[in-house]
C-alpha positions in Angstrom: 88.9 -17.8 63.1 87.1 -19.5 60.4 88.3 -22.2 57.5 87.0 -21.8 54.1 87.6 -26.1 52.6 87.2 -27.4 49.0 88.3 -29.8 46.9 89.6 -29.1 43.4 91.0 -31.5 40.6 92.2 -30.5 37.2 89.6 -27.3 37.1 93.0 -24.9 36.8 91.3 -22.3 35.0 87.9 -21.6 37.1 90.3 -22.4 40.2 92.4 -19.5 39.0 89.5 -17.2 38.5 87.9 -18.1 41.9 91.1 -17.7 43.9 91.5 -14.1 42.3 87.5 -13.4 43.7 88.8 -14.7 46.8 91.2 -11.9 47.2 88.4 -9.3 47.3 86.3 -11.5 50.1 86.7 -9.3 53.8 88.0 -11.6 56.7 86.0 -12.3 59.3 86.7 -11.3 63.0 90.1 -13.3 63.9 90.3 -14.0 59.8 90.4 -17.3 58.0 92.0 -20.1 56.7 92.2 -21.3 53.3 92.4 -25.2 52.7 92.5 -26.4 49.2 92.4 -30.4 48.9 94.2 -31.1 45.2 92.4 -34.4 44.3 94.8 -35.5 42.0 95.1 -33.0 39.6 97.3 -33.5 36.7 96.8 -29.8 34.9 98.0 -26.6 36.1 96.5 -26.9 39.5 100.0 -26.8 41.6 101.2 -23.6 39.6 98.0 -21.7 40.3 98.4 -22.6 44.0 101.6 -21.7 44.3 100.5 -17.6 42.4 98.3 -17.4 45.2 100.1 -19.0 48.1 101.8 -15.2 49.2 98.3 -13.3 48.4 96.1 -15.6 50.5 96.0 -17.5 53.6 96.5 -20.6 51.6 97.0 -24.2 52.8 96.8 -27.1 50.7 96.4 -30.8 51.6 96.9 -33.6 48.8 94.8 -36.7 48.5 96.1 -38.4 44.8 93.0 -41.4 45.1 90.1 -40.1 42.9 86.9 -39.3 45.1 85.7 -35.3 46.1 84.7 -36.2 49.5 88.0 -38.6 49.7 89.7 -35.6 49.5 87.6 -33.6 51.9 88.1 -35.9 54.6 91.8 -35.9 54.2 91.9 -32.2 54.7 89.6 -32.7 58.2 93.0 -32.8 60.6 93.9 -29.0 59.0 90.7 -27.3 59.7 91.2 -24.6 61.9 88.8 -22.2 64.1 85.3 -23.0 65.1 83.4 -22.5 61.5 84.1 -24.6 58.6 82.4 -22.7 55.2 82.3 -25.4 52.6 82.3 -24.7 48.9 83.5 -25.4 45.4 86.5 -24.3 43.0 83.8 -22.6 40.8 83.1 -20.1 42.9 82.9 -16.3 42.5 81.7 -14.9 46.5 80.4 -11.7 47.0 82.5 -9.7 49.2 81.1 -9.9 52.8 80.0 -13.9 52.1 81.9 -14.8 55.4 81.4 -12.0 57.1 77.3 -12.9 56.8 78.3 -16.5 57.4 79.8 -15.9 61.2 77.4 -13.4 62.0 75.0 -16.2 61.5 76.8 -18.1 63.8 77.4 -16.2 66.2 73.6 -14.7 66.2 71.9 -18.7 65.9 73.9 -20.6 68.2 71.8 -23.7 68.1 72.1 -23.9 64.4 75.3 -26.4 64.0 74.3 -26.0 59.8 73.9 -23.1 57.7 73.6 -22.5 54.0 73.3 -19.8 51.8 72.4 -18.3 47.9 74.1 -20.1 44.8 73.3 -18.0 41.9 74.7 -19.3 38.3 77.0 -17.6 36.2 76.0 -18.0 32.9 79.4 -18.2 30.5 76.8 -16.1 28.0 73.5 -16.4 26.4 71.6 -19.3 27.6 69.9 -21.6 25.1 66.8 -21.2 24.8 65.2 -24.6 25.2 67.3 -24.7 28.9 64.8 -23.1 30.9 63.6 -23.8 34.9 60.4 -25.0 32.8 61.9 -27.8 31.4 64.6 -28.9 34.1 65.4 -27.8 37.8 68.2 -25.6 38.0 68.7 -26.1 41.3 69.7 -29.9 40.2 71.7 -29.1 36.8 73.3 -25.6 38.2 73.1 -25.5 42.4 70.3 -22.2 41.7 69.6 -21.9 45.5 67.1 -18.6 46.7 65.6 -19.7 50.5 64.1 -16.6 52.8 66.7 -16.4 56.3 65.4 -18.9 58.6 65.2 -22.5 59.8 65.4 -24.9 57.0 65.7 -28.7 55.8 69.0 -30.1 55.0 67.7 -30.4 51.0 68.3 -26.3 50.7 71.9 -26.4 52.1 73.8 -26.8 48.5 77.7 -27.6 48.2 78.5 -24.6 46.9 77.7 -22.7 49.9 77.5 -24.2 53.5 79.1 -24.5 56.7 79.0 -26.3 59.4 80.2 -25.9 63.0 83.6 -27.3 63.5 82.7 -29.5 66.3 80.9 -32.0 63.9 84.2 -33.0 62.5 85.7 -33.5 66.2 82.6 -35.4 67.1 83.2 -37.9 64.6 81.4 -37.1 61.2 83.0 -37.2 57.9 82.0 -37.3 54.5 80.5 -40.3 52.7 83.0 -42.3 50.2 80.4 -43.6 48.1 79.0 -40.4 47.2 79.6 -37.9 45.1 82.0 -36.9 41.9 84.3 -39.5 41.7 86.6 -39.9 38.1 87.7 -43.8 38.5 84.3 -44.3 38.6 81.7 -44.3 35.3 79.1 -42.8 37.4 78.8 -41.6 41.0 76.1 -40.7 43.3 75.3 -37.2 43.3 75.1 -34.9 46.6 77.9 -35.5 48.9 77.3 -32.5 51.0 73.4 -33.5 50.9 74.4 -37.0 52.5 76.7 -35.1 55.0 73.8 -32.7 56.2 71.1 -35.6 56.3 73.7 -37.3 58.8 74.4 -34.1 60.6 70.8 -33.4 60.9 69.7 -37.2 61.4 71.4 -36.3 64.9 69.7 -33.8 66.1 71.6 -31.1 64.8 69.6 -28.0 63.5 69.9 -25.5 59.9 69.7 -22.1 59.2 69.9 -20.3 55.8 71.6 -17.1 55.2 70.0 -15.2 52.4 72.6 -12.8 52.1 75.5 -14.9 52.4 75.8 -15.3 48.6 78.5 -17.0 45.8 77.7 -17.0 42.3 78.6 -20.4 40.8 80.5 -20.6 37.6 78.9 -22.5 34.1 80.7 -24.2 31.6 79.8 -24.1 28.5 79.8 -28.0 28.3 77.4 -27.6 30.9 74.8 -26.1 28.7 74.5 -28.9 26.3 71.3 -31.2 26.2 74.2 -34.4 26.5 75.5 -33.3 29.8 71.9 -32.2 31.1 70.5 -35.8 30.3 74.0 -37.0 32.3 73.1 -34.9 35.1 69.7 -36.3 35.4 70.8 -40.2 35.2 73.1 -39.3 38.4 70.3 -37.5 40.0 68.3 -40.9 39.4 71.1 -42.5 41.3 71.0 -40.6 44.1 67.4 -41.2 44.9 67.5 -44.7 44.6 69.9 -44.7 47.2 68.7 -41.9 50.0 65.4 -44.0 49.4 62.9 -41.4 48.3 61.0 -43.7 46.7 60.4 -46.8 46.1 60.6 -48.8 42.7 57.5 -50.1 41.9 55.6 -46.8 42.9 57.8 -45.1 39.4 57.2 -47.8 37.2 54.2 -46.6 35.6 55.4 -43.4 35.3 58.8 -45.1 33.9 57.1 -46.8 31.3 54.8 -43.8 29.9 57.9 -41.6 30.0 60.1 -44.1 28.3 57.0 -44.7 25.4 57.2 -40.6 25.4 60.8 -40.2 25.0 61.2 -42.3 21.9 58.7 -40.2 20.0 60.7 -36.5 21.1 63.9 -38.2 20.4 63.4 -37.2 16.7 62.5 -33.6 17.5 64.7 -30.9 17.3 66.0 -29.5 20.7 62.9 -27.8 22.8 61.9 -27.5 26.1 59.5 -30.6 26.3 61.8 -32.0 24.5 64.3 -31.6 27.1 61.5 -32.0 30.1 60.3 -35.8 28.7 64.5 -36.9 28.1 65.2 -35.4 30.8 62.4 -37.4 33.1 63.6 -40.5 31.4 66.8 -40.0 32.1 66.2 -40.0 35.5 64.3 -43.2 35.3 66.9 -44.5 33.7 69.4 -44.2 36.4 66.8 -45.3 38.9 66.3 -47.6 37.9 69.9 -49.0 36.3 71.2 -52.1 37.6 74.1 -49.9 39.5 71.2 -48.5 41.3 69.7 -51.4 42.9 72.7 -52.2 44.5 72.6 -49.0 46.5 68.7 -49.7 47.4 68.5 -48.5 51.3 65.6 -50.7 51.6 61.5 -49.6 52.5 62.8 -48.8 56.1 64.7 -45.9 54.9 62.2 -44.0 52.9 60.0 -41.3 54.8 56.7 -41.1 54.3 56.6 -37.5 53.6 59.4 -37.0 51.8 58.4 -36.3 47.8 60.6 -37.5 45.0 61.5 -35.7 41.7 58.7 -37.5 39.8 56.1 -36.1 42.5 56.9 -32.5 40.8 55.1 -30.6 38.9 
């Protein structure tokens, strides 16, 4: 027995579409649970619950304050079975994705973590000046490719995780602070990240299952140099506060990207276009003043641990 959790708000139409994929998943040995945690949605959420309620084995929990990993936590006290798979409502799972995901468990059974392959799912062609050249899938679309093996708790994406049940029961839960949030104008990206971290900050050890695989599911909106440059100021966010580095080791960097970035600002849309705003942008969040007040402090930054400006 396994449960498969996510948290959904106002996403009806993807949420339809995944639910349908989800019909076509196999069941692991003693099956699965289904637990949906409605965020507040004010679309057509409830009525595409309630088409699916009779086809799958579907629970749903409600949790109306705004907040993803609110709403996670609230669903914690329905989770059934000794695997929890975590994932998203844009979501399309290849057919044996659980069935890869317990017999990881079962054959690793002092990994507590696993994760697994996000692919995108392009809604069609892909502009041209959006390329891994320019900006890091893995940050703007979850693109997650890892050999089967041990890993670090930065290759366990969202999209496709689990953990062992028995963290919940000994007491973790998910951060608050972090991650999409709509009654806030910005929010700190990787919830599931800041979960892991914790998880693994215990002691706790992760494994990643190559052929365990979802494809995730783009919006068009998503493809747009506006909601790129968005993605990157959050991403600045979340570094200043999981402390990977500190802020006067960026500031030169800030200020020759910032000169850059009002020269390319008159170009027409191009990959180093995109690369220099995009950089800035991230220095821009970083650096914000909403930033500073989530500064860990120097204690909490590891030595070895590379930040996004450290790439090539």
């Amino acid at each position: 027995m396994m449960t498969v959790l996510f948290a959904t708000r106002d996403r009806a139409e993807g949420l339809g579409r995944m639910l349908e994929a989800l019909l076509s998943v196999q069941s692991p040995e003693g099956g699965w649970k289904l637990l949906v945690a409605d965020n507040g949605s004010q679309d057509d959420t409830a009525a595409v619950l309630e088409r699916y309620a009779d086809k799958l084995p579907l629970s749903v929990v409600h949790e109306p304050v705004a907040g993803k990993n609110r709403a996670l936590n609230r669903a914690i006290a329905e989770i059934e079975g000794d695997l929890t798979v975590l994932t998203d409502d844009d979501v399309i799972p290849h057919h044996d994705w659980l069935i890869q995901l317990e017999l990881a468990a079962k054959a690793h059974p002092d990994a507590t973590v696993f994760g697994g392959t996000v692919i995108p799912l392009w809604p069609g062609s892909r502009p041209a000046f959006i390329s891994q050249r320019a900006v890091d899938f893995s940050i703007l679309y979850a693109l997650n490719e890892q050999p089967t093996g041990w890993c670090e708790a930065g290759v366990v994406f969202g999209p496709n995780m689990a953990v062992r049940t028995s963290v919940f029961t000994d007491g973790f839960t998910f951060a608050a602070d972090v991650g999409p949030d709509n009654s806030r104008r910005a929010y700190v990206m990787g919830g599931e990240s800041d979960f892991v971290l914790r998880v693994m900050a215990a002691g706790h050890r992760a494994w990643f299952v190559a052929d365990a695989r979802v494809q995730h599911m783009i919006r068009p909106s998503q493809l747009t140099e506006e909601w790129i440059l968005r993605r990157y100021y959050l991403r600045g966010l979340q570094h200043r506060r999981e402390g990977r580095d500190r802020p006067e080791s960026l500031m030169a960097k800030r200020l020759v990207c910032s000169a850059c970035a009002r020269l390319v600002r008159f170009f027409p849309p191009s990959r180093v276009r995109l690369w220099i705003l995009s950089r800035d942008r991230f220095f821009e969040g970083f650096f914000s003043a909403e930033a500073a007040g989530l500064d860990p402090g120097p204690e909490a930054i590891p030595a070895d641990r590379p930040g996004l400006a450290d790439r090539p």
